[in-house]
N, C-alpha and C positions, 0 to 999 in steps of 0.2 A: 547659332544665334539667328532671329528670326525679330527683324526689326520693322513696326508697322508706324503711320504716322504719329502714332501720341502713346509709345509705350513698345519696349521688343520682350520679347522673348528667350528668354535662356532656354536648352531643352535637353543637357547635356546628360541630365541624370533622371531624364523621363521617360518610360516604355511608347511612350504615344508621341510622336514628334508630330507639329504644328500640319492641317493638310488641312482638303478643301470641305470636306464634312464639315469639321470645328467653323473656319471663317462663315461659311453657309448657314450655318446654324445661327451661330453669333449675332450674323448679318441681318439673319430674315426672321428673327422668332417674333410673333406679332404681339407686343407686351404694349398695354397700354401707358401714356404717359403720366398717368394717375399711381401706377403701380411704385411704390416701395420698398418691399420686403422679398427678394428671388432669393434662389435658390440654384449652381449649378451642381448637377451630380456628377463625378467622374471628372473633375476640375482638372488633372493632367498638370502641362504649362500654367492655366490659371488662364487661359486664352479666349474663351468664352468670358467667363466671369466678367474679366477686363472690356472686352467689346459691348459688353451692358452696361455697364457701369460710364463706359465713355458714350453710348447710345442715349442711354436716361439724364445721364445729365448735361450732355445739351439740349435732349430736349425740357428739360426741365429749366434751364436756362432759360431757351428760347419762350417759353411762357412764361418766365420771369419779366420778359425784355429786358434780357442782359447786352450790353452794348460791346461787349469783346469780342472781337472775329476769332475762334476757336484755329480756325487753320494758319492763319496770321500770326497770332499772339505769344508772346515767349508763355514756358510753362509756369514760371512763377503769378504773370496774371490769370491766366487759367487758372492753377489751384485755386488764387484769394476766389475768383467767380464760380466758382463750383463746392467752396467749403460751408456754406449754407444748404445745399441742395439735403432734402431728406431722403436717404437712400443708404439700403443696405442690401447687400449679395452676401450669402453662405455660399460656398466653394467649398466640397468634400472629397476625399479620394481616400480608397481604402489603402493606397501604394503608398509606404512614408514617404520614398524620394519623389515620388511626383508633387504629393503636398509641399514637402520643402522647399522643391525648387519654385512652385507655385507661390510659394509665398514670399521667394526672395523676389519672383516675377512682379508679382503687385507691391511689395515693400517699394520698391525702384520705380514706380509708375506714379500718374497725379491721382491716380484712383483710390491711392493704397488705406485712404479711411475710411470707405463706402464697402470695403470686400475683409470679408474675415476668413479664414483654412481653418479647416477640421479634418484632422486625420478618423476619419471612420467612414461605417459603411454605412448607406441608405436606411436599411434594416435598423440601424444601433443608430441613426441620427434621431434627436429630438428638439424640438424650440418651442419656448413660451409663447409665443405669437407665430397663426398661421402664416403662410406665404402668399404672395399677391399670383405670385409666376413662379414655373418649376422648369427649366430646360436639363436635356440630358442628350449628349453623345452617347449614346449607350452599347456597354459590346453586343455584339451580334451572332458569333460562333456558337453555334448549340453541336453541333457534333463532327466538326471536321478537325484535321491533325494538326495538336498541338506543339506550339513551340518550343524549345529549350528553354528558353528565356522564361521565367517562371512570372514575373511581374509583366511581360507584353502577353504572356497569356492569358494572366489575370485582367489587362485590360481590355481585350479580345475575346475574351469568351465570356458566355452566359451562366458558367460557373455561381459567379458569384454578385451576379442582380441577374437572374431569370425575368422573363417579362411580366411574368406574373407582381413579382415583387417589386418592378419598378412602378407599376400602375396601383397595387395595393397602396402601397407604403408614401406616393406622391398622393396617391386620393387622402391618405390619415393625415399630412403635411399641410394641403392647402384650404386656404378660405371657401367660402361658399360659391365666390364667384371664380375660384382661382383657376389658373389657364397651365397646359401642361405643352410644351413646345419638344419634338424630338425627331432626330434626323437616322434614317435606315436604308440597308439594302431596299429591293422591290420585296423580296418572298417574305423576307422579316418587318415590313415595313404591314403587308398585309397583314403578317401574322397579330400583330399587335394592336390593326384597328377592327382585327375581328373579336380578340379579347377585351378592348375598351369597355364595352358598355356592361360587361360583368362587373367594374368595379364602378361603374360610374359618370365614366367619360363619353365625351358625344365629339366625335370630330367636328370642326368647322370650317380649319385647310388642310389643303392638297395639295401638293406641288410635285410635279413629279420633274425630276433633276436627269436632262441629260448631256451628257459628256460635249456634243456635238449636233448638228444640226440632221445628219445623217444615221446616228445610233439610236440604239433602244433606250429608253433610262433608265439608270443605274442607282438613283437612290431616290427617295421619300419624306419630303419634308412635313410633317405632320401637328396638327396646331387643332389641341382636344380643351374642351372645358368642360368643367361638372355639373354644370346646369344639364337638365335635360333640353333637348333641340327637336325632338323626335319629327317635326312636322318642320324643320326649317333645311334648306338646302346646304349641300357642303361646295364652298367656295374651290373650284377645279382649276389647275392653271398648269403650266410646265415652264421651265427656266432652260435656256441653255447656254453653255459655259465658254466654248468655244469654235469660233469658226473655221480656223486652223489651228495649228499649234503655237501657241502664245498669241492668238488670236481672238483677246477676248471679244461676245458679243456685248452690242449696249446696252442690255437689262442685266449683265453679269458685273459688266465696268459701272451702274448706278447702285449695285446692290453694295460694294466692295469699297470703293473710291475711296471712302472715310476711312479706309482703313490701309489699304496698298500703300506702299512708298508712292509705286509708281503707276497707278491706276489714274 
């Protein structure tokens, strides 16, 4: 169990247990406040989904000028102030027990009428109405040795969403101006914004994620919309996570806070 300020975690019967990817991603995906209709792919926990769902609607709140202190407040006044907000997350996963538990995770949260589970895959997902935003943890494994574990292989390898098909099947998915947020190694991170613009997508951010102030980075935050951009620059930056061990740095502790116990 994996307990954050406004909603935990179960993970007992999930191949993918809660890490720093997922929060990262959660944390940084740049969705505007306008936005209503997401999408996570590979929902797992339901840990994503949930950290948008509680991102959007304070901000949505906050341009309400809602007068409840969210960090303050017991959760029954939070629900009433948030059950107005327009807002809806799809959460999928092709794994039954991760959706399950996914959905007993948001069932138990203040979130749990803004996020709906769908047991299937990206490929077989369809909805009446475009999506504003699409984020995805997505596996990474294209050719190294696989696990015993049949479902942490499934979520670890590119088996079964190739990057091809996550970039196809989110470009079929979203609105005209819709934004595609997703978090990678380096090599697969490249691989993926050199395939973008075959389907469509135009990078905007870059973040390149490293461990410590001393290492190389280890992963690729990535932030594509389907507008073309050809003539505008892409937004470069780098994050790092920690200055010792449990040491976190201050642009790691401003990105997390809302969501750590104890950040």
């Amino acid at each position: 169990m994996f307990k954050f300020k406004q909603f935990t975690i179960h993970q007992d019967r999930t191949a993918m247990k809660v890490g720093t990817d997922g929060v990262l991603l959660g944390a940084w995906a740049p969705i505007v406040p306008t936005a209503n209709k997401l999408l996570d792919i590979g929902t797992g926990t339901g840990l994503i989904a949930l950290m948008l769902a509680q991102r959007l609607t304070q901000c949505k709140m906050h341009n309400a000028k809602c007068t409840i202190d969210t960090e303050k407040s017991d959760v029954n006044n939070y629900e009433l102030c948030i059950m107005n907000c327009e807002l809806k997350i799809d959460a999928i996963d092709i794994d039954l027990s991760s959706i399950e538990q996914a959905t007993e995770n948001i069932k138990n949260s203040p979130f749990a009428s803004y996020i709906t589970t769908y047991h299937t895959s990206l490929q077989e997902h369809t909805t009446t109405e475009k999506y504003d935003a699409i984020v995805c943890n997505p596996p990474y494994f294209v050719a190294s040795l696989k696990c015993p574990d049949a479902s942490r292989t499934q979520a670890r390898h590119t088996d079964s969403l190739s990057f091809d098909d996550l970039l196809q099947h989110s470009a079929r998915l979203l609105n005209l101006e819709g934004s595609l947020s997703v978090i990678l190694p380096i090599n697969e991170g490249n691989q993926l914004i050199e395939l973008a613009p075959k389907y469509g997508f135009s990078l905007t951010e870059l973040v390149h994620v490293h461990p410590t102030p001393t290492s190389e980075p280890k992963r690729l935050l990535m932030h594509f919309i389907k507008q073309s951009t050809e003539n505008s620059s892409i937004l470069n930056s780098k994050l790092t996570i920690e200055l010792a061990r449990h040491q976190y740095t201050p642009e790691y502790i401003a990105l997390t806070r809302n969501f750590y116990l104890k950040m």
